[in-house]
Every structure is written in C-alpha cells, then in structure tokens.
C-alpha positions in Angstrom: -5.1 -23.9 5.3 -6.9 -20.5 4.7 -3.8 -17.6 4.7 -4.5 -14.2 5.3 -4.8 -13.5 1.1 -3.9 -15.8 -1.4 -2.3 -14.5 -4.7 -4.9 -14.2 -7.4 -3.4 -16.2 -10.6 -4.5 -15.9 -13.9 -5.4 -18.5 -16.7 -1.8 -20.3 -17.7 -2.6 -20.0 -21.2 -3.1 -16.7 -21.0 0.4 -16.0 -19.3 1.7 -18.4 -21.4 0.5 -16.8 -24.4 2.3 -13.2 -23.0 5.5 -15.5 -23.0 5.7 -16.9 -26.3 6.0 -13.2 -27.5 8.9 -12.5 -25.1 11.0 -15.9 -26.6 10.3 -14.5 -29.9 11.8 -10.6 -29.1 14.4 -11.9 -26.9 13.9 -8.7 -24.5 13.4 -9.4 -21.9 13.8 -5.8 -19.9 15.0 -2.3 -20.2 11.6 -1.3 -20.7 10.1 -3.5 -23.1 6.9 -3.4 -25.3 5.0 -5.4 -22.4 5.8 -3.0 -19.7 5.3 -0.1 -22.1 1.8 -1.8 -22.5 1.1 -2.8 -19.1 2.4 1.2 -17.9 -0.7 2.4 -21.1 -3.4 0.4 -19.8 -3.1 1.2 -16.2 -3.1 4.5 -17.0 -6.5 4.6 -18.6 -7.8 2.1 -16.1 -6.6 4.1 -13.0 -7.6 7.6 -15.1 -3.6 9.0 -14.4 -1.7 10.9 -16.9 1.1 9.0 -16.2 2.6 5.7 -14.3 6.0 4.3 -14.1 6.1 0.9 -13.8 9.5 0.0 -11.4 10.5 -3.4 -10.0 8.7 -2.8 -6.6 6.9 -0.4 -3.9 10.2 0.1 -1.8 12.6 1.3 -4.1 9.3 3.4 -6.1 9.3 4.9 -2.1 13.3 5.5 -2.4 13.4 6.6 -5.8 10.9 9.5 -4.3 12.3 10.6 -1.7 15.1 10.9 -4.1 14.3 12.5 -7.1 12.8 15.5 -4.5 16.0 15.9 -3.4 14.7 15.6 0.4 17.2 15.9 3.3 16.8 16.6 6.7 13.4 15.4 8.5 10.3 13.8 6.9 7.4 13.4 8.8 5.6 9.8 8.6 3.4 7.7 10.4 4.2 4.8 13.1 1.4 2.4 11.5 2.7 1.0 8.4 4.3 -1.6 6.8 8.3 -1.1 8.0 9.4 -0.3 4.0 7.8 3.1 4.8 10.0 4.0 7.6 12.9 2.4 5.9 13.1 4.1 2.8 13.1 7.2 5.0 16.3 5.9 6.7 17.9 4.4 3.8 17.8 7.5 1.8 19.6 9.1 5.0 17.2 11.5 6.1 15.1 10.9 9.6 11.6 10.0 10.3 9.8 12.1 12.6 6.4 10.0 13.7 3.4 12.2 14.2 0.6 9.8 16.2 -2.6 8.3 14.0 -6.2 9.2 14.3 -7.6 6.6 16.0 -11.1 6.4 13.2 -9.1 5.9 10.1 -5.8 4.6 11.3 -4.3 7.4 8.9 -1.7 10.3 10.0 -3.0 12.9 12.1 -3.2 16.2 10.3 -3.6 18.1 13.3 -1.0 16.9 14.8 1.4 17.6 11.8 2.5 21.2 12.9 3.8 20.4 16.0 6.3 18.2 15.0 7.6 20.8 11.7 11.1 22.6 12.3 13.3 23.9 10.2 14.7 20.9 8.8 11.5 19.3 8.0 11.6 18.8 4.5 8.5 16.5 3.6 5.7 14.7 5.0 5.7 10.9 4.0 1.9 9.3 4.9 0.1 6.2 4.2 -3.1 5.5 3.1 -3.4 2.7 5.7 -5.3 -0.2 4.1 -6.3 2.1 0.6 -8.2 4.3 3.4 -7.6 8.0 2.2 -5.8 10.3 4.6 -6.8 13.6 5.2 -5.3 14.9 1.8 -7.4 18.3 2.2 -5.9 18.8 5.5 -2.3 17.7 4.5 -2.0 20.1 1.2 -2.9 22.7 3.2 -0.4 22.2 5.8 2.3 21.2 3.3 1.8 24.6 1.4 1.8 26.6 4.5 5.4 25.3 5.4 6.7 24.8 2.0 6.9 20.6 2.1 6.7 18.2 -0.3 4.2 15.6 0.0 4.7 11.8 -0.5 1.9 8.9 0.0 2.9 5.8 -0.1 -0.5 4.5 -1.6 0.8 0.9 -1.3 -2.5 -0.5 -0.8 -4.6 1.9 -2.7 -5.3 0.1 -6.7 -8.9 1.5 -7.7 -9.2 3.6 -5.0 -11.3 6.8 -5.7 -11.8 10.1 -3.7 -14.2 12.5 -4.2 -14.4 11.6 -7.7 -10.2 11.2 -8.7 -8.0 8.5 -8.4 -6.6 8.7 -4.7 -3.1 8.3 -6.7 -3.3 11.7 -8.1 -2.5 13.2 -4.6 0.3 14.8 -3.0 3.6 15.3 -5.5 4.6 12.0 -5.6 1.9 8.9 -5.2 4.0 5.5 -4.9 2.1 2.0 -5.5 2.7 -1.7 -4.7 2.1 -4.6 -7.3 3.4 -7.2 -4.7 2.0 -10.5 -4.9 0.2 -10.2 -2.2 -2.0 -7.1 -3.3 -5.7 -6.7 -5.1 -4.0 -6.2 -8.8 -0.1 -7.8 -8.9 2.6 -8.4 -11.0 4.4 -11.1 -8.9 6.7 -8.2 -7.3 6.6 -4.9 -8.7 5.3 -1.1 -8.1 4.6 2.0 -9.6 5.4 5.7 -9.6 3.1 9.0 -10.4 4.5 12.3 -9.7 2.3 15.5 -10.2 4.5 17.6 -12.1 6.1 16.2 -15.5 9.6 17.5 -14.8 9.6 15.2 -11.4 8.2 12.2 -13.7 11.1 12.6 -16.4 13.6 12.7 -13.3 11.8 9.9 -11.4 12.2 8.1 -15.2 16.0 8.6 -15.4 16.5 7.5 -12.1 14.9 4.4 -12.1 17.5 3.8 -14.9 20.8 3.9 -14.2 20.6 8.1 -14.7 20.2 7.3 -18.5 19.5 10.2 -20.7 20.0 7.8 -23.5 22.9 5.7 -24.6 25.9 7.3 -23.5 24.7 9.9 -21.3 24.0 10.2 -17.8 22.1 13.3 -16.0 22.1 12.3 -12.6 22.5 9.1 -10.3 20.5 6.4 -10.6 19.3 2.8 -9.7 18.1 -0.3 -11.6 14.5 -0.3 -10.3 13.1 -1.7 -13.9 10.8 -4.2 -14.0 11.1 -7.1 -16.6 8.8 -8.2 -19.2 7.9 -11.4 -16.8 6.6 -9.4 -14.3 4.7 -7.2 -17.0 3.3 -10.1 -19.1 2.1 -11.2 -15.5 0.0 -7.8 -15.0 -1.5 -7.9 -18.1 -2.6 -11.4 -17.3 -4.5 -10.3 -14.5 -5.8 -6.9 -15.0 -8.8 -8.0 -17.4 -10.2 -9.9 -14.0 -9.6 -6.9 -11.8 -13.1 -5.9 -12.0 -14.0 -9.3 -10.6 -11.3 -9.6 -8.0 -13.1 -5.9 -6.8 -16.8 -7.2 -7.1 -15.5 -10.2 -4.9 -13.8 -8.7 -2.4 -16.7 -6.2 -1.9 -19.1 -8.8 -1.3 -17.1 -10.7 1.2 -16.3 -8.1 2.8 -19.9 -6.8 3.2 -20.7 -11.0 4.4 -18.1 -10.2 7.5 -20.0 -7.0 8.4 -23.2 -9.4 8.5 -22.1 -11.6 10.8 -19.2 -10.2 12.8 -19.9 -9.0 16.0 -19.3 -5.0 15.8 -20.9 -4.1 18.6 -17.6 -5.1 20.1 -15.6 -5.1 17.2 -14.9 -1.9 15.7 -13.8 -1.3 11.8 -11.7 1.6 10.7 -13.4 4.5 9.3 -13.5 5.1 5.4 -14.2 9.0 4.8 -17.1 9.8 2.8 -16.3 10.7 -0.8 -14.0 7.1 -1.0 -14.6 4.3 -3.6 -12.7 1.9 -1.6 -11.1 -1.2 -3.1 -11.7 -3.8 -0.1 -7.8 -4.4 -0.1 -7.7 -5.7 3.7 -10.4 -6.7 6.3 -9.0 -5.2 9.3 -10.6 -5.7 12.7 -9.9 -3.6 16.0 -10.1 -5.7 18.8 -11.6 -4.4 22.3 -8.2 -5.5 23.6 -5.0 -7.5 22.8 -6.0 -10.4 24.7 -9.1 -10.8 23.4 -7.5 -10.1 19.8 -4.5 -13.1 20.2 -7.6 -15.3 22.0 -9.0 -14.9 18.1 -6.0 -15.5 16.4 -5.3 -18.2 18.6 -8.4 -19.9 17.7 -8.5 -19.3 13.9 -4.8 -20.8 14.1 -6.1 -24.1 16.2 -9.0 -24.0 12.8 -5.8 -24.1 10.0 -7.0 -20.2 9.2 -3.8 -17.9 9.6 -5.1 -14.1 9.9 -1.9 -11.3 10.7 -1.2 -8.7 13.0 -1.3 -5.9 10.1 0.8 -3.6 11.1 3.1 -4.7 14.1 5.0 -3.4 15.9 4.5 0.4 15.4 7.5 2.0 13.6 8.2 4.1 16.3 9.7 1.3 18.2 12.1 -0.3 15.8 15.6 -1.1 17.6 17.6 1.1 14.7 15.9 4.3 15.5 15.6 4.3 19.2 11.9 4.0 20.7 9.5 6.5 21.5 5.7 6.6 22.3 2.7 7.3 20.0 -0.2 7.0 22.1 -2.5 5.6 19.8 -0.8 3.5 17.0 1.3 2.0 20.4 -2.5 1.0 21.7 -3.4 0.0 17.6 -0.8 -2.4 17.0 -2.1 -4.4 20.0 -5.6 -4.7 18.7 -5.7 -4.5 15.2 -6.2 -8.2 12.8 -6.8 -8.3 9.2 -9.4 -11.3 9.0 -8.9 -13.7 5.8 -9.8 -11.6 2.8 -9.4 -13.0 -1.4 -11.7 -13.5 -4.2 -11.7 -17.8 -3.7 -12.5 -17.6 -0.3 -15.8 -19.0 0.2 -19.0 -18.2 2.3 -18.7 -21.0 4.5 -14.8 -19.6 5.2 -16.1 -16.4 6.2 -18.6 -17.6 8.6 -16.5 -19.8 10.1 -13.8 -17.3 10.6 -16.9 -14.9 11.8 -18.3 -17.5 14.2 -15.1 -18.5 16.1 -14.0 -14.7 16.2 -17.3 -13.9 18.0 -17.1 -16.9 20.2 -13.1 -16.1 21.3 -15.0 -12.7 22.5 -17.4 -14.4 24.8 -14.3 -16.4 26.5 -15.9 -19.4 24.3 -12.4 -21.0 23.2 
C-alpha cells in the first residue's frame, strides 16, 4: 500500500536516547528543557527571532486570532485544510471567502478590497501547499485598511522568499508539525508573531494566562506541547536536510514523466525556495481526475483529494460560490510524495495517471 505521505521516523535509539533524559527529570511538560531546545534550534535552522512551540497548528491558528484581539470579519480563503476556516468560527468571528487565483491556488489579492467593510478586522490566508501568497500585495492592502495579517503557513517548513524565511510574513505566521508534514513532532505546531509584545501575549496565552506562579494577565488555553512530542522533533530535524533533498528529487522524477501537457502544476512565484511538501496535480477535469484516483486505488496507491470540498460550502456556514476554488476542488490530487518512496513508485503512479487520461483504464 503506498499512502499519500508516510510519516518520516527517526532512528529508535535516537528517540530513545531523548527519553531516557525525560525518566531521569521527571518533567515531562510545562515547557521543559527539550521543548526549550527543540524551540532554539528551529530558530536558527528556520533564521526567526523567535518560535513558540504549542501542541498543534489549530489551536497556534486560534491562539492568533486571539491574542490580536480580532472580532468582526476576517477575510480567508475557500482552499484550505477546514482548521483554517474553523478557527475563524471557533474564535466567534466570520469568515468572509475571497476566490483563489487560479496559478498559485493562493488568495486573490486583487480581489481582497471588494470584500473589506467596516467590520473587517483581518485577512487570514494560506500558503497553499508552502506556495507563497502574494505577501507584497497583501501588506499593502492590509496597511491601506488598517488589518492585521495572519498566514496560516501550515505547510511552509524551509520555505524561503526572496531571500527570508516565508514565516517571517504578515503579524502572526502559524506552523504545523503534524505527523503528516516534511519536519514533525507526532502532533504539534508553532507560533511567530512580528512584534515581541504580540509574542509575550501569544506566550501567556498558550499557558493558562500565566504571568508566573500565581498571577494571571489575561485568559488563556493549554496549547503546550510535552517533552514527548519535543524529544520526537529533535530526533528528526538532524535528517531534515535529507527529507528536503529527497523530496526535491522525486518530485522533479514526476515532472519527467507525467504528462503536463495535460496536466497542469500550480505555480511557484519566482524568488521561492520551495520545500516540495505536496505533489499536487490539476486535473483537465473531475472525471478524468477520479478515473486516476480510481486506478491508483485498484494499484494499492491511495493519493487525496487535497483540499475538498472548498470551505465555502461547509453545512455550518451556509454555501456560497467561488468560481475558481468551486472548479479546484474538483480537479486538484496530490500524487504520493515521501522520502522512501522509490523510483519504480513514482513511475508507476506516473504511468497509470497518464494512461487513466487516454481513457486507458
């Protein structure tokens, strides 16, 4: 069986070795020396001033929207993972979906304007797949109107633009460590905020509202992480490099033998260092797209529909139309994409997606 990603594990001993310190402390969270470590050394791999490490990318999102005191309207995108738009809702404020452009899959900036009123308070975008979103265009627009900016940067470990980590964008920049991404701490996320007075807020919050001991500043949730979860990410992050290197190369073995004359790719803006974190495919149609999944299913290879549906059509918000991510969500496949993943995987994943587009299978 050959899933859409498979969680890279480190060597056991290695973990194992993290572990044995934990039994010895006995502290096992509340911010201990692991998770102070594991918060150091992303830091100066990423090239940030500053990350909090939190107990995953949804409450990192919540905690966000919180500790900028948004109410009102925020204004998001219809193609993401569904934690995006529910953080929004959970945090009681109201997603306003502005359409995608149809190259990057990314927010529209120029569509952004339209959809500001008076109780717009923030726009909330993805960088779908670690592709950057327009964050030249957005600033601007954000300053204009007086909004804060959020990305949720889920996807986006490594990730450079024009020379700076893509993290250090917008006011707050929120990160996932799910198991299921590039660098992972089993579950898990992070936090960077632009301004320090945000980050020391962000810092209580994630805490109960702690201002040490016996004081409390403000409210708060647990959204630590626990020394498991940090020995876990320092166990992987000294193979990062190679989990990059690997996923580059397979990605570039796809573009070899993958029909894009029919199938297109989403566009990465010039300036990026990507990090390969997905391989997604645009299919010329949905049938032809579920004829390919179909086949690769029949083959024990399990590729998703990455994102579906389009947020604008979940049942608790009442539905309305975006043009292009409601034409996406039908087309779009993220192919099979890890480190172990072998040649002879991706061609045959290649071969039977090419042949379910000449009516083949």
């Amino acid at each position: 069986m050959i899933n859409v990603t498979k969680t890279f594990m480190p060597p056991l001993e290695e973990y194992q070795n993290l572990l044995r310190g934990i039994w010895e402390r006995g502290h096992l969270t509340n911010r201990g020396p692991l998770a102070c470590e594991l918060e150091m050394k992303l830091c100066r791999y990423l090239g940030l001033h500053h990350l909090l490490f939190v107990c995953n990318g949804t409450i990192a999102l919540q905690i966000a929207i919180k500790a900028l005191d948004l109410k009102g309207e925020i204004i998001t995108t219809p193609f993401s993972y569904v934690a995006t738009t529910s953080s929004i809702v959970w945090e009681g404020c109201t997603p306003v979906f502005v359409d995608i452009d149809p190259e990057t899959l990314c927010i529209d900036p120029g569509k952004i304007e339209t959809a500001i009123t008076e109780k717009t308070s923030a726009i909330l975008a993805t960088h779908v797949y670690g592709i950057p979103c327009d964050v030249e265009r957005i600033e601007v627009i954000a300053r204009k109107h007086g909004l804060k900016v959020i990305y949720d940067a889920a996807h986006c470990f490594g990730v450079k633009y024009k020379g700076q980590n893509l993290l250090n964008y917008g006011d707050i920049s929120t990160i996932s460590f799910h198991a299921t991404k590039l660098f992972h701490t089993g579950e898990g996320g992070g936090i960077i905020a632009k301004e320090p007075a945000i980050q020391a807020k962000i810092f209580s919050m994630h805490n109960f509202g702690h201002n040490g001991p016996e004081e409390f500043i403000d409210v708060g949730v647990n959204g630590k992480a626990s020394e498991f979860h940090a020995a876990l990410g320092l166990a992987v992050l000294p193979y990062i490099d190679e989990i990059l290197q690997a996923r580059r190369r397979l990605s570039e073995l796809y573009k070899k033998h993958l029909n894009l004359d029919r199938l297109k790719l989403p566009l990465i803006p010039i300036g990026t260092e990507y990090n390969y974190a997905y391989f997604p495919v645009i299919f010329p149609s949905e049938k032809s797209m579920l004829a390919a999944r179909d086949a690769l299913n029949r083959n024990g290879i399990n590729p998703r529909r990455y994102f579906y549906p389009s947020l604008n059509t979940l049942c608790y918000l009442g539905k309305s139309t975006m043009k292009i991510s409601d034409e996406i969500v039908k087309k779009v496949l993220c192919l099979p994409l890890f480190p172990e993943l072998t040649k002879t995987d991706v061609l045959l994943i290649s071969h039977l997606t090419n042949q379910s587009l000449d009516g083949v299978l």
